[in-house]
N, C-alpha and C positions, 0 to 999 in steps of 0.2 A: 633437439627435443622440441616438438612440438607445443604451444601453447595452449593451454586449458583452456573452451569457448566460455565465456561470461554465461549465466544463465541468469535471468532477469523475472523474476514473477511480480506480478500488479497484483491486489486482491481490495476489489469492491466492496465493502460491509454494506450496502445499501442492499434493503429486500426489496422494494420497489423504488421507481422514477431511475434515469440514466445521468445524470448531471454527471457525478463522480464516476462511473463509467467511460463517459465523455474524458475527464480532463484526465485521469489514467491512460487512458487510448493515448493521447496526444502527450504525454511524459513519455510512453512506449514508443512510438516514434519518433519522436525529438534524440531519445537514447541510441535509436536507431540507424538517426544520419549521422549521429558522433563517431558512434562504433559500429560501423556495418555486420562486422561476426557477430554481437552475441544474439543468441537465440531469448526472446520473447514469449508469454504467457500471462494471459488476463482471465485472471477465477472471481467469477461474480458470484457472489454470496446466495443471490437468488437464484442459482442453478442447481445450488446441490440443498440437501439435507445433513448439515454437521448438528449432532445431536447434543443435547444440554452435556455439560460436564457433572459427571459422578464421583467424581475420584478414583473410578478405575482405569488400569494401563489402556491405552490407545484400543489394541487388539480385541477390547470389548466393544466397541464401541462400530455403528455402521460402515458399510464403505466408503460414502461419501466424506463422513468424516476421516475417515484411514488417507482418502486421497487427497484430500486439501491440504492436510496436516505434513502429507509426505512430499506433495508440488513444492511446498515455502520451504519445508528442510531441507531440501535439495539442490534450492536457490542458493546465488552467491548473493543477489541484490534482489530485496522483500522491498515492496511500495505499498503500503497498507493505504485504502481512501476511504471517506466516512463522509457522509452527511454530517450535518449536525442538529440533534434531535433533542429539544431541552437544555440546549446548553451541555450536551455529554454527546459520546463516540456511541453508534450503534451496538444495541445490545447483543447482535449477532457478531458483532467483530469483536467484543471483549468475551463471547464465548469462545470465541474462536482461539485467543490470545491465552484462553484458563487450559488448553489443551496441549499448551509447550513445555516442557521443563526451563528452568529456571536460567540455564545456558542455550538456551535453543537458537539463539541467534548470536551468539558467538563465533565472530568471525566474518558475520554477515552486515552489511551495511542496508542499513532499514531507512525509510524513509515516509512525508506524509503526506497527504493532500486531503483538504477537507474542502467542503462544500459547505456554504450556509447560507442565512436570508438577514442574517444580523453582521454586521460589521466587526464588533466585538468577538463574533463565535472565531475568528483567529487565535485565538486562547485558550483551546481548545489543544491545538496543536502541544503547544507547549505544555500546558500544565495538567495531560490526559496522556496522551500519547506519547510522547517524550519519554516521560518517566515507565511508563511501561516496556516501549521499546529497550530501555535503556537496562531498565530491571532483566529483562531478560539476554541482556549483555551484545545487544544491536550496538553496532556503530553508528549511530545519526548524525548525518552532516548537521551543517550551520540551516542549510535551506531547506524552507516548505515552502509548499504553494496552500494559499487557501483561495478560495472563488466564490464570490460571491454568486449566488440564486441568479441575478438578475443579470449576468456576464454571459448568458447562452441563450439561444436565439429558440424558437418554438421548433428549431429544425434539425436538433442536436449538431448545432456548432457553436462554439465558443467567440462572441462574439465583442469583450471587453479585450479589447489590443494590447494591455498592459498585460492578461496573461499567459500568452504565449511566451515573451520573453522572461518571463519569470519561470515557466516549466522548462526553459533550455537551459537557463542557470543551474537551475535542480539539476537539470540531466546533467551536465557535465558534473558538479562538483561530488553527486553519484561514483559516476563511475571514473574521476578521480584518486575519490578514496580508498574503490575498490581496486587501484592498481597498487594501492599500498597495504595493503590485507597480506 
């Protein structure tokens, strides 16, 4: 019997600037040299049009939004990224998040990477995202990455050396967990 390929989606909540772009890229790769089969996928937020939530089924709602929503359910491993904006998760990713049902990532191991310009916005992870992931019944590892603003170079590289090695942590203990799903 052949073995099921891992499918791996990233998804950006930033509408503009590339930082969490950046350090998702390099989670995706890092995942990459672990486990050479699974197939990859980075959906940034500012590409598409996912429309507010109404409370109606999915099927109402644009394509854009029908294909983001169907990319992450598809997934076996979701990497949600976010800036951090006020001390909260972009508003476009918690719209994104009012679009799943309450089991929608059951079975699926979720995970986080935040971007910010404050030190403390690490907190962020935990006591935002976490719980959401969680609520909707994600497995989230032990590990996040958070990055600071000033850890990237004017040139879209990541250029604070401590976090590279913290993104291959994540990536392993990822897909880890996903061998035990």
């Amino acid at each position: 019997m052949e073995d099921k390929k891992i499918k791996v989606v990233a998804v950006a909540g930033e509408l503009t600037g590339w930082k969490v772009t950046i350090a998702l890229h390099e989670l995706l790769l890092s995942m990459k040299k672990i486990e050479p089969n699974i197939t990859t996928e980075l959906i940034e937020m500012k590409e598409y049009d996912v429309e507010f939530v109404t409370g109606e089924p999915l099927s109402y709602y644009n394509d854009d939004t029908w294909e983001v929503v169907s990319k992450i359910s598809a997934a076996d491993i979701v990497i949600f990224g976010t800036p951090i904006y006020q001390a909260s998760i972009t508003g476009a990713l918690k719209n994104l998040f009012d679009h799943f049902p309450v089991d929608a990532f059951n079975r699926k191991v979720t995970g986080m990477v935040t971007v910010g310009g404050v030190e403390k916005h690490f907190l962020v992870s935990e006591y935002q995202l976490r719980p959401i992931l969680s609520y909707l019944k994600g497995l989230v590892p032990r590990r996040n990455v958070f990055v600071h603003s000033d850890s990237f170079s004017e040139i879209n590289e990541i250029v604070d050396e401590s976090v590279l090695p913290r993104i291959k942590l994540m990536a392993e203990e990822m897909l880890q967990l996903q061998k035990c799903v």
